[in-house]
N, C-alpha and C positions, 0 to 999 in steps of 0.2 A: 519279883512280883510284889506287889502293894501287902502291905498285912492285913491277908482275911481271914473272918472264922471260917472253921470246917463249913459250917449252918450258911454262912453266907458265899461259901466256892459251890456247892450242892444245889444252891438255889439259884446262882449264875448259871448253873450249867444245866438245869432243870430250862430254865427260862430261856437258852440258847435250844435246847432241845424243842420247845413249842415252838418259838419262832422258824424254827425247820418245819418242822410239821404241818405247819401253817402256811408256809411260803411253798413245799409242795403241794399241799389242798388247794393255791389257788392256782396252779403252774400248772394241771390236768392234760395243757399242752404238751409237756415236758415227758417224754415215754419213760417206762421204766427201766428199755435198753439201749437209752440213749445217757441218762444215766450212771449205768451200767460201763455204758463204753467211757465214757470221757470221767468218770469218776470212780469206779470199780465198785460201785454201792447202788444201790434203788429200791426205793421204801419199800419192798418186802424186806430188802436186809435191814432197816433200821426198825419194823415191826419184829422182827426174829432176835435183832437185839434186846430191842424193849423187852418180849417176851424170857429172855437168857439172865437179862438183870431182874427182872421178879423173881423166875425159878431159885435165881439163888439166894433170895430171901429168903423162900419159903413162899413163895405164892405163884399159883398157878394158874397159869393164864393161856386158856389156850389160842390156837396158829388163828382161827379165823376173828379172836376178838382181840388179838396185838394188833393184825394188820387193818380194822375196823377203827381201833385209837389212830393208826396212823392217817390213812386214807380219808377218816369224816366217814364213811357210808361203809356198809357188809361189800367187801372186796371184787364180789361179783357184779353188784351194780357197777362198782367204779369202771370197773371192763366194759362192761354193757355200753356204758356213756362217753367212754373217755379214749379207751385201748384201740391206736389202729396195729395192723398188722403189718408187723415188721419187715422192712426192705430185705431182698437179698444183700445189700452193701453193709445192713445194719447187723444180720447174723455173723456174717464174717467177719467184720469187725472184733463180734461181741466170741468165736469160736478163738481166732488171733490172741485176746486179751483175755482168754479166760483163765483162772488159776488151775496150777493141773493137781490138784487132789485128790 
């Protein structure tokens, strides 16, 4: 890899982090167990992320204002506007693929 400072891998990766963010904000088409299915992640997990890397700073953040950073809007509108409901081929899919923890 190219020689970077610490200050400039942090801000690479800050900067890849919004343009995800961003490019889901405008994908609203994109379900979150769709996702889910074909990438084992959907911005609730990258807002619980978000959320897990504060906590261990020392900053607390709670569930409904990570997923608000991710989403652009309080997570319930997003539903409200955006969410349909899930096919039966999409649950089985997402039951199939899921981690057994």
């Amino acid at each position: 890899m190219s020689d970077i400072s610490e200050q400039q891998r942090l801000a690479f990766e800050a900067a890849a982090f919004r343009r995800l963010r961003d490019h889901l904000r405008e994908r609203a088409d994109v379900q979150n167990i769709d996702l889910m299915n074909l990438a084992g992640f959907c911005r609730n997990c990258l807002s619980n992320w978000y959320r897990e890397a504060a906590e261990a700073d020392g900053v607390a953040i709670g569930k409904d204002e990570a997923r608000e950073i991710v989403y652009g809007m309080p997570y319930e509108e997003w539903r409200e506007k955006h969410q349909r409901e899930a096919s039966a081929e999409d649950l089985k899919a997402f039951e199939a693929n899921r981690p057994q923890h």
